[in-house]
C-alpha positions as CSV (number, residue, x, y, z in Angstrom):
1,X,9.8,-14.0,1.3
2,X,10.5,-16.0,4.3
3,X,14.2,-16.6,2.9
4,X,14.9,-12.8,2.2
5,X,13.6,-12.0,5.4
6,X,16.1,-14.4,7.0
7,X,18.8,-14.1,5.1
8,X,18.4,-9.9,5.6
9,X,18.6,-10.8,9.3
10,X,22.1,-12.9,9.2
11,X,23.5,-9.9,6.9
12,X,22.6,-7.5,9.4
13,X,23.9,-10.0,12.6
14,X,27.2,-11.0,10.8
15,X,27.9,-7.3,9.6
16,X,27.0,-5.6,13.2
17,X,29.1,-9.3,14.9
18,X,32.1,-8.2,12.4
19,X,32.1,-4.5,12.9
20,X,31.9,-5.1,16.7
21,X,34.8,-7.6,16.2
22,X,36.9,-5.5,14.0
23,X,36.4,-2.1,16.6
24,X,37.0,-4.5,19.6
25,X,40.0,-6.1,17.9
26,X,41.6,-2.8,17.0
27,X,40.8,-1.7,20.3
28,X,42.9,-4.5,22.0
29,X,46.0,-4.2,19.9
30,X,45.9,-0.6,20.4
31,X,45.5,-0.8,24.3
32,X,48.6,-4.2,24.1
33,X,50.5,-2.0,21.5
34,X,50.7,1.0,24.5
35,X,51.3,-1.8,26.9
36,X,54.4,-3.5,24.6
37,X,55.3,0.5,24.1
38,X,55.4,1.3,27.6
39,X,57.5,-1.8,28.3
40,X,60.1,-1.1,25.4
41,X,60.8,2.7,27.0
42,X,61.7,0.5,30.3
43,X,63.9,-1.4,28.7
44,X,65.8,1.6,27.1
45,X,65.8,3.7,29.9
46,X,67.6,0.9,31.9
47,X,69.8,0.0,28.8
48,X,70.6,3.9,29.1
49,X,71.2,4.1,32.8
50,X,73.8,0.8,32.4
51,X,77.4,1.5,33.6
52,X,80.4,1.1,30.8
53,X,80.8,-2.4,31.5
54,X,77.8,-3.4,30.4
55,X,78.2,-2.2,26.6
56,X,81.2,-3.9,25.7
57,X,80.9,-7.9,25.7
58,X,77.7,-9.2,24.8
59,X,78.9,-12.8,24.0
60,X,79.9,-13.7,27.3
61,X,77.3,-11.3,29.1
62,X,80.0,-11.1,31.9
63,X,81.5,-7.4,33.0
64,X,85.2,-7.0,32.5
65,X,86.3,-6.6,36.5
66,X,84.6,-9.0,39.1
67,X,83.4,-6.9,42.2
68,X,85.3,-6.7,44.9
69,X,83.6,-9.3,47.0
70,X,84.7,-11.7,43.9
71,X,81.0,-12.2,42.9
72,X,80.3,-10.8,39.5
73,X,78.3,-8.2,38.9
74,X,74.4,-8.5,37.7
75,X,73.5,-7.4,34.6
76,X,71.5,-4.3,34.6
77,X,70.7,-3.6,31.2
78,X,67.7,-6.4,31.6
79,X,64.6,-6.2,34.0
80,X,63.5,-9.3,35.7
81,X,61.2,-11.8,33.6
82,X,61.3,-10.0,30.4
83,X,62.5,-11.6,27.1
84,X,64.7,-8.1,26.3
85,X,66.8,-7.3,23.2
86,X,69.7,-4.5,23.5
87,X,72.2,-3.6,21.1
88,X,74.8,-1.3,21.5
89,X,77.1,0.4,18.7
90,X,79.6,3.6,19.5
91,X,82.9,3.8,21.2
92,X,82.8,2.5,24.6
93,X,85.6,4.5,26.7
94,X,88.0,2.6,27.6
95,X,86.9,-0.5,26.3
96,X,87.9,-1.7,23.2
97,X,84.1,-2.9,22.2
98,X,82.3,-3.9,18.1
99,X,78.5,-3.1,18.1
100,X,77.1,-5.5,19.8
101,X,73.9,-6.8,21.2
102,X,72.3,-9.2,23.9
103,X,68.8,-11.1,23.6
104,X,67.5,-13.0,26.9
105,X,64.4,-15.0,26.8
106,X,61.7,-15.2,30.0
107,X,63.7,-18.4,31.3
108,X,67.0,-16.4,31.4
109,X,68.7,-17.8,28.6
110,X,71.5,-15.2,26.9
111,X,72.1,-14.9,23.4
112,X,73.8,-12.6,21.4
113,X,72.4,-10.5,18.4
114,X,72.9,-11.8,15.1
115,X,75.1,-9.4,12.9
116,X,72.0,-9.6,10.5
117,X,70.2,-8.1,13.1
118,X,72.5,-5.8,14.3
119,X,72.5,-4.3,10.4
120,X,69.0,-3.7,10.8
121,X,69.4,-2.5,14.4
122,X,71.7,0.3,13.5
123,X,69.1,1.9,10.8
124,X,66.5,2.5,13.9
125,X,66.5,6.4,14.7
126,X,67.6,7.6,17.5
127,X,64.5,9.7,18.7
128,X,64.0,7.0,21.2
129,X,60.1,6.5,19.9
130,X,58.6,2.8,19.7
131,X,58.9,1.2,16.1
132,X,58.1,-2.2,14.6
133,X,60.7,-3.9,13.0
134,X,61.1,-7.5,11.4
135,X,64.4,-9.0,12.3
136,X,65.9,-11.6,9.8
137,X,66.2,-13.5,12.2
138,X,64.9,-12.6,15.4
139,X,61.7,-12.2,14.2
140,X,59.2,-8.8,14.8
141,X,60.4,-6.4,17.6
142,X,59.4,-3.4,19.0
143,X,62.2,-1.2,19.6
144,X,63.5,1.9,20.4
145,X,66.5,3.9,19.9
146,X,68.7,7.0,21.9
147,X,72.1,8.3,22.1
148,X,74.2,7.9,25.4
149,X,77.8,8.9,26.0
150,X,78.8,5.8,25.0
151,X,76.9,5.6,21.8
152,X,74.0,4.6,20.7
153,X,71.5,2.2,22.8
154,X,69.1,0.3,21.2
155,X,66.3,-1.4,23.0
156,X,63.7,-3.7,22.5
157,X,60.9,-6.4,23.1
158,X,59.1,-9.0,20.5
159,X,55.7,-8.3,19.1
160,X,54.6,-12.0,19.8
161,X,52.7,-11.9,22.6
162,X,50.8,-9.1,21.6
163,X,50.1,-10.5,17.7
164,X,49.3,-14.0,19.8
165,X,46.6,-12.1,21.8
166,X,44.7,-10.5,19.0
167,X,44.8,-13.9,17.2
168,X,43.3,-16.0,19.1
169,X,41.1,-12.8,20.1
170,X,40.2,-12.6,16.3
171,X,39.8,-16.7,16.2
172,X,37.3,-16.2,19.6
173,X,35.1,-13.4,17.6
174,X,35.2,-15.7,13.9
175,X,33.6,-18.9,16.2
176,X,31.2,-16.4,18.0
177,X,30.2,-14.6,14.6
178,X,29.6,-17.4,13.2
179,X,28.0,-19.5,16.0
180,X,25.4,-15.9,16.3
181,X,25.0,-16.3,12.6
182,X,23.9,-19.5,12.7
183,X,21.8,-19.0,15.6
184,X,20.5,-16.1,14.2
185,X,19.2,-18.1,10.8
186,X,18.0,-20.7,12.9
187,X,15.8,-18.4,15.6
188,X,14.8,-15.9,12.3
189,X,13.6,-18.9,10.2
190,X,11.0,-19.6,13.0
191,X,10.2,-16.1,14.1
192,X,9.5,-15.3,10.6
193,X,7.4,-18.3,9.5
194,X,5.5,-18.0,13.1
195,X,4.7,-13.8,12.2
196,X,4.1,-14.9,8.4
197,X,1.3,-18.0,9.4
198,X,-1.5,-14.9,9.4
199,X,-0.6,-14.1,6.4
200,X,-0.3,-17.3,4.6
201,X,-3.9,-17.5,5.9
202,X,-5.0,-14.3,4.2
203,X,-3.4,-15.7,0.7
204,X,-4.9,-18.5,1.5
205,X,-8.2,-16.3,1.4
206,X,-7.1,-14.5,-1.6
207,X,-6.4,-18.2,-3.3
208,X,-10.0,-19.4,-2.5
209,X,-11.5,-16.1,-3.9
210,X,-9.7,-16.5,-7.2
211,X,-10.7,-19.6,-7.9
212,X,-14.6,-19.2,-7.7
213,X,-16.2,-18.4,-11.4
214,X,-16.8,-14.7,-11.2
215,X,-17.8,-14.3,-14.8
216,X,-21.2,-14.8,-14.6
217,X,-24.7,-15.5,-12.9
218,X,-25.0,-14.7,-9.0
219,X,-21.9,-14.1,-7.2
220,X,-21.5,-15.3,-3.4
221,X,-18.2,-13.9,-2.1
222,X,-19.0,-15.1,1.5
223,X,-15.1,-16.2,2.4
224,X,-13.2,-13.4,4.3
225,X,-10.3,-13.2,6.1
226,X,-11.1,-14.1,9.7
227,X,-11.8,-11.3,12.2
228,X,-8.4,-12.4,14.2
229,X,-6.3,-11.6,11.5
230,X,-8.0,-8.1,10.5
231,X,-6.4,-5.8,13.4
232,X,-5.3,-2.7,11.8
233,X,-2.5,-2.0,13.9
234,X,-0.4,-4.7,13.0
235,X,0.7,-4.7,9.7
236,X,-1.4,-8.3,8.4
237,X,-4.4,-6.7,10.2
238,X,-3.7,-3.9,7.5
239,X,-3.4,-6.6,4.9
240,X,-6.3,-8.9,6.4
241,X,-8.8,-5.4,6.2
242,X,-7.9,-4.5,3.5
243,X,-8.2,-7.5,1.2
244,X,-12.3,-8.0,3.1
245,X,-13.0,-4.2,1.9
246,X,-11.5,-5.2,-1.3
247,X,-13.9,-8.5,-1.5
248,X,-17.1,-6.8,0.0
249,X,-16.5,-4.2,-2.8
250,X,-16.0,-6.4,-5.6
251,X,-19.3,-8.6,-4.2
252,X,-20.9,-5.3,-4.4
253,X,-20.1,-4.8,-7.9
254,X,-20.6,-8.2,-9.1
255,X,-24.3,-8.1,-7.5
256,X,-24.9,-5.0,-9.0
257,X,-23.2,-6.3,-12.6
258,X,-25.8,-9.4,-12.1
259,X,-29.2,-7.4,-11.3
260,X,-28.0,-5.4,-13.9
261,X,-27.9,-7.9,-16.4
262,X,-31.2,-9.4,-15.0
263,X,-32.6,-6.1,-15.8
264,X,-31.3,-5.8,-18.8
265,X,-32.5,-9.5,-19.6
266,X,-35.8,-8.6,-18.6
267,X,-36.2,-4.9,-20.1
268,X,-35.7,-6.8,-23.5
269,X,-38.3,-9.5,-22.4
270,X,-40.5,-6.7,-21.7
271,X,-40.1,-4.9,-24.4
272,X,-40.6,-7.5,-27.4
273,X,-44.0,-8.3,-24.9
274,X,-45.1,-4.8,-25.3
275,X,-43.9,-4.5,-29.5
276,X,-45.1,-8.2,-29.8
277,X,-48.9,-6.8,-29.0
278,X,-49.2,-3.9,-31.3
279,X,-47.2,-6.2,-34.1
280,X,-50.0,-9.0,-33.6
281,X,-52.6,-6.4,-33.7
282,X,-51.5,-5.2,-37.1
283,X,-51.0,-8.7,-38.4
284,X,-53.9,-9.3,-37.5
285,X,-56.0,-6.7,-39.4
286,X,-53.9,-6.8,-42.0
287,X,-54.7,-10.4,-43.0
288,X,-58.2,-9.6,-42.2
289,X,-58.0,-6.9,-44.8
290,X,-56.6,-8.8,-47.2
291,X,-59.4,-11.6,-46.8
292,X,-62.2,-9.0,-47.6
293,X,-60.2,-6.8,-50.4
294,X,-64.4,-5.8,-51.2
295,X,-65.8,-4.7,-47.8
296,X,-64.7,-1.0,-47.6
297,X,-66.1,-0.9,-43.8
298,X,-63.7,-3.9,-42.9
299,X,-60.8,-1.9,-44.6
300,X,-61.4,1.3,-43.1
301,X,-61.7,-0.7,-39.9
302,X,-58.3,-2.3,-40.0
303,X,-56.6,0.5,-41.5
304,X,-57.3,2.4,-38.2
305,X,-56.2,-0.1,-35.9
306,X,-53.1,-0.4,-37.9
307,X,-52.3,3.5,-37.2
308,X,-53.4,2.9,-34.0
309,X,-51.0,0.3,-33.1
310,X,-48.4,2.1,-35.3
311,X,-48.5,4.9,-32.9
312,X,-48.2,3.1,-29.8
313,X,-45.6,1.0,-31.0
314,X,-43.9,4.4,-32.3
315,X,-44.1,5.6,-29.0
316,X,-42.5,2.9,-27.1
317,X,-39.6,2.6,-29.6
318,X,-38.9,6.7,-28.8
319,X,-39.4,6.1,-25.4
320,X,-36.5,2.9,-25.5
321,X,-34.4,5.4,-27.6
322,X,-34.5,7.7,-25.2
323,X,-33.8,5.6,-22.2
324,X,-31.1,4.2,-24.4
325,X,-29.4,7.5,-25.0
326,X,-29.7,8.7,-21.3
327,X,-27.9,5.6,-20.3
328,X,-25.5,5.9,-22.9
329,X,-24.7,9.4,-20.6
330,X,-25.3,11.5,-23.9
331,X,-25.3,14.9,-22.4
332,X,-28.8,17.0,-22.6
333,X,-29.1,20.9,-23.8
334,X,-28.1,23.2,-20.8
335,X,-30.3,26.4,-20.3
336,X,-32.3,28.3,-18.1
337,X,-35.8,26.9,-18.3
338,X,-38.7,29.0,-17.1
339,X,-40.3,25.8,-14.9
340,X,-43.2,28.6,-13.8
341,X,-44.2,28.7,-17.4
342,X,-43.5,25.0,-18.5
343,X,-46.0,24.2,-15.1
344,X,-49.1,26.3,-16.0
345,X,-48.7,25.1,-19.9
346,X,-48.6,21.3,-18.3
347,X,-51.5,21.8,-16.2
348,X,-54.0,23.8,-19.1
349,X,-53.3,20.8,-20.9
350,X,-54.4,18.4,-18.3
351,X,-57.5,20.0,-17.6
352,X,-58.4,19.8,-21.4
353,X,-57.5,16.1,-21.4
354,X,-59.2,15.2,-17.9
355,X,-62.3,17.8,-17.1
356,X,-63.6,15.2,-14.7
357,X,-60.5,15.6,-12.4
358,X,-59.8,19.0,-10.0
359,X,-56.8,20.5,-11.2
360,X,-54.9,23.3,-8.9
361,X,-51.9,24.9,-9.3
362,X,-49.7,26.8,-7.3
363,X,-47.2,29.3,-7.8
364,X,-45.1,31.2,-6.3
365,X,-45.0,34.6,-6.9
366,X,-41.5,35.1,-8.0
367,X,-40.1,32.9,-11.3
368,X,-38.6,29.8,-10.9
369,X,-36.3,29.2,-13.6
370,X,-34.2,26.0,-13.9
371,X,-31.6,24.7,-15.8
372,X,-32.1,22.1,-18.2
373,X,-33.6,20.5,-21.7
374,X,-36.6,22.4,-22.3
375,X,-38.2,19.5,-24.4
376,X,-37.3,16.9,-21.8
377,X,-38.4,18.5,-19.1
378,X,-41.7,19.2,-20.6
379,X,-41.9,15.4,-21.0
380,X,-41.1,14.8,-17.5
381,X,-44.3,17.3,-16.4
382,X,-46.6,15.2,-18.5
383,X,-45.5,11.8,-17.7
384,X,-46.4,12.9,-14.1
385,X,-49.5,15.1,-15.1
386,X,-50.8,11.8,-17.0
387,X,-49.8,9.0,-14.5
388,X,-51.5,11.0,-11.9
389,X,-54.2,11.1,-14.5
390,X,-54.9,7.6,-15.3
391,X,-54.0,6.2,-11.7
392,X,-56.7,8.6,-9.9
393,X,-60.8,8.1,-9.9
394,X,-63.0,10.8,-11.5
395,X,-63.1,13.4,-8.8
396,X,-59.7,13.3,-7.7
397,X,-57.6,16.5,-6.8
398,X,-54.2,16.7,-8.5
399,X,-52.5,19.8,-7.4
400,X,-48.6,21.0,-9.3
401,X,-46.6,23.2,-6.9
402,X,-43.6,24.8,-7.8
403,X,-41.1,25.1,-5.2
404,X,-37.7,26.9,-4.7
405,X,-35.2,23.9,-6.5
406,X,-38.3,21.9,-8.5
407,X,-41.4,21.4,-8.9
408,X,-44.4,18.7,-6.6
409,X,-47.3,16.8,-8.1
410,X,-49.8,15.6,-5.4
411,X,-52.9,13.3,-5.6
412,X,-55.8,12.5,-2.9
413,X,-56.0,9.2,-5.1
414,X,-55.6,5.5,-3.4
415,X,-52.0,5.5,-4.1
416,X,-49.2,3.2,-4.6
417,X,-48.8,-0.2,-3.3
418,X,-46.7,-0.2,-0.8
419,X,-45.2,-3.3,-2.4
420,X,-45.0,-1.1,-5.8
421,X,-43.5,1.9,-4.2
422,X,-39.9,1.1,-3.9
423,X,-40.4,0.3,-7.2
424,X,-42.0,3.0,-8.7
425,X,-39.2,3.8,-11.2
426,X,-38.4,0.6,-12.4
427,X,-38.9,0.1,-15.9
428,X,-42.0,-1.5,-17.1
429,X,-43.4,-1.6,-14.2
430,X,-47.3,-1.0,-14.0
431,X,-49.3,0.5,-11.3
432,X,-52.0,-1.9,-10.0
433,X,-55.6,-2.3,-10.6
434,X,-56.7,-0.8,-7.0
435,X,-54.7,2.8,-8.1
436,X,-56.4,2.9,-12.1
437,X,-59.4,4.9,-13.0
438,X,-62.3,3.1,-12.1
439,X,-60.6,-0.1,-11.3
440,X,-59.7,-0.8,-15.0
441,X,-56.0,-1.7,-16.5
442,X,-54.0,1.1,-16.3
443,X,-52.8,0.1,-19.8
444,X,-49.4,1.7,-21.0
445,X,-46.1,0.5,-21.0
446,X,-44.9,1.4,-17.9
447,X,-42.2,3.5,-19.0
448,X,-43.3,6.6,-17.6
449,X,-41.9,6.8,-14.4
450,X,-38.8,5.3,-15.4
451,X,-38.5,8.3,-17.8
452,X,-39.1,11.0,-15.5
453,X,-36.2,9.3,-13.5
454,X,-34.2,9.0,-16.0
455,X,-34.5,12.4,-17.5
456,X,-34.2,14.2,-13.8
457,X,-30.7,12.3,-13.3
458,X,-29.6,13.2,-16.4
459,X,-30.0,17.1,-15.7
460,X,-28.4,16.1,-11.9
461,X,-31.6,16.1,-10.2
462,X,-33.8,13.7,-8.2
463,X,-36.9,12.5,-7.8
464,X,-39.0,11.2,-4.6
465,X,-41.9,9.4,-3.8
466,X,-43.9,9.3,-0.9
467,X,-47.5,7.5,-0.8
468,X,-49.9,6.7,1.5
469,X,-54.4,6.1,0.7
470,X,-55.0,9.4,-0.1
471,X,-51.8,10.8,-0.1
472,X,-49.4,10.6,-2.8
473,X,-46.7,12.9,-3.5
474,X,-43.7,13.0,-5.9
475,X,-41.0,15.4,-5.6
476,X,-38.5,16.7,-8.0
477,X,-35.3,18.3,-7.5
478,X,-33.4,20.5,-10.3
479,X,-30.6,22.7,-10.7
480,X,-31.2,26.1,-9.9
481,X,-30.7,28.3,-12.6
482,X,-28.0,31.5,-11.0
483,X,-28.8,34.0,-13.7
């Protein structure tokens, strides 16, 4: 990554160093280009404006006629310090003159025009406009062209001052370009590993993480990415937070996964303790029938102890089913239940079972009808009805309300341990000696609550429990039936 990143920054420096260049460079030769341009018109407009003499006899550079002071005239078809070129071709008056031409270099020095020159020279048009042309053996001019009444006049000055500018112009900007590039790689390789050291320390988080064994027993995920590196508004603080919600969540999950498993490890502990009781018992009297095949009391005896234990144990196999099959998240029959009428059957039943206990139920005096599995929910009115039962003293008032969304059940017994009570609902868990009838075992499996629970999620309900010493209410919630 670090690489990429510092090789995307000397792209990006090299082709913003070269487009500068190439727009700068362009720029100059333009700006020289009018300069050379401006200088060439000069030239023709005083090759032009030159008197007759001055067309006919390039090779000695001299005028025909000495002036009359006896100095020879100056030759005005050049301008002081310019290396000029002018050719001339036409007929020159009174002169008898060939085409003919002069060059003159910045130190003075005359030459004439080489007649390879002059051929190319006399192809130039004559619309006086600056043009480039490469002279055998002159080199590259720019010239220009126009029609006097002698003939044509041909002007012009090399382009080597002006292709020497822009070349060492274009050598400057290569050294430059590549001296920024350069420093560019140099000054991005350490910005780039100074902004990426918080992030090699969150992968080094990430590294540590994966290497702990996840797959089972307790998980501590305790390493995080440290706070100083978890600052959303910059863009590893984004990484940094995220990658600590991402571990807090999967902690989460993996101590969930584990109590899970404990519980599943000790729901089947439980359970083969509650079948292995009922299975000894009927081992148990089964051998002890078979010792006394003769005595019928014996037989009779262990004959009902074996259908006794048969139905318990028949019992807490349907109730495992069940739990089994509302964990499994097999749906439940959907229809409106008539709670009002399910509560009063509940409660005649109790007060057959348990005369010794004050049983009061209130209603309101409209229906309430819920939506739900008739069957279950009849079993989720008696598991209530019945630990109530069994968990108050002779005496006790149990009252049933229905309410508006459910239903509450409400004892004045001693209520729950306050140890017990957050864990009411857990599965084989059994209420205490202190809450049972007359201080006796409670007995049972202590599956009931966990099936009321159970049952009320699976119709999308809940269930609450509040208890205090002669207080002790639990609430259920249902879906309102809308019909």
């Amino acid at each position: 990554m670090t690489s990429r990143l510092v090789l995307t920054t000397v792209a990006l420096v090299l082709t913003v160093s070269v487009v500068i260049g190439v727009v700068a460079s362009l720029a100059v030769r333009t700006y020289l280009d009018g300069r050379l341009d401006d200088d060439v018109q000069g030239a023709l407009d005083r090759a032009r404006n030159a008197p007759a003499w001055a067309y006919v006899d390039s090779a000695s550079l001299q005028p025909p006629e000495a002036s009359g002071d006896g100095r020879t005239r100056p030759d005005p078809r050049f301008g002081q310090g310019e290396s000029t070129l002018t050719a001339y071709f036409g007929d020159f008056a009174d002169y008898d003159a060939e085409p003919n031409g002069t060059v003159v270099d910045r130190g003075g020095r005359f030459d004439a025009v080489p007649e390879e020159d002059l051929d190319v020279l006399a192809g130039v048009g004559t619309d006086a406009r600056p043009r480039t042309v490469d002279l055998p053996e002159l080199g590259s001019y720019r010239v220009a062209a126009t029609e006097t009444a002698y003939g044509v006049v041909v002007a012009g000055l090399p382009t080597d001052d002006v292709d020497d500018a822009v070349a060492t112009l274009l050598r400057v900007e290569a050294v430059l370009v590549l001296g920024g590039a350069g420093l560019a790689a140099l000054v991005g390789l350490l910005l780039v590993r100074r902004q990426l050291r918080p992030l090699t320390e969150v992968a080094a988080t990430a590294h540590r993480v994966s290497a702990l064994p996840l797959d089972s027993g307790e998980i501590d995920l305790a390493d995080r990415v440290p706070e100083r590196l978890t600052d959303e508004r910059t863009e590893v603080g984004q990484v940094g937070a995220a990658l600590n919600t991402l571990l807090a969540h999967v902690e989460s999950s993996l101590t969930a996964r584990h109590r899970s498993e404990q519980q599943v490890r000790q729901f089947v502990a439980d359970a083969s303790h509650e079948l292995r009781t009922p299975l000894a018992t009927i081992a148990g009297y089964t051998e002890l029938a078979q010792r006394r095949p003769e005595d019928t009391d014996t037989q009779r005896t262990a004959l009902g102890k074996v259908a006794e234990e048969s139905v318990r144990m028949t019992g807490l196999v349907e109730d495992l089913l069940l739990l089994a099959r509302l964990d499994s998240g097999r749906p439940l029959v959907r229809e409106p239940v008539d709670l009002t009428r399910l509560l009063l059957e509940a409660v005649s039943d109790a007060r057959v079972l348990a005369p010794s206990h004050h049983w009061r139920l209130e209603l309101p005096e409209d229906v309430v009808e819920v939506v739900g599995d008739t069957p279950r929910l009849h079993q989720v009115v008696t598991n209530l009805l019945t630990n109530a039962r069994k968990h108050t003293p002779e005496g006790s008032t149990i009252t049933v309300a229905a309410t508006a969304t459910g239903f509450t059940v409400h004892d004045d017994g001693p209520g729950f341990d306050p140890d017990l009570a957050d864990r009411a609902f857990e599965r084989f868990v059994r209420g205490d000696v202190s809450r049972a009838r007359g201080g006796q075992d409670p007995g049972g499996a202590g599956l009931g609550l966990s099936l009321v629970q159970a049952i009320v999620a699976a119709h999308g309900g809940s269930v609450t429990l509040s208890s205090r010493p002669g207080d002790t209410t639990i609430e259920v919630r249902l879906p309102v039936s809308t019909t």
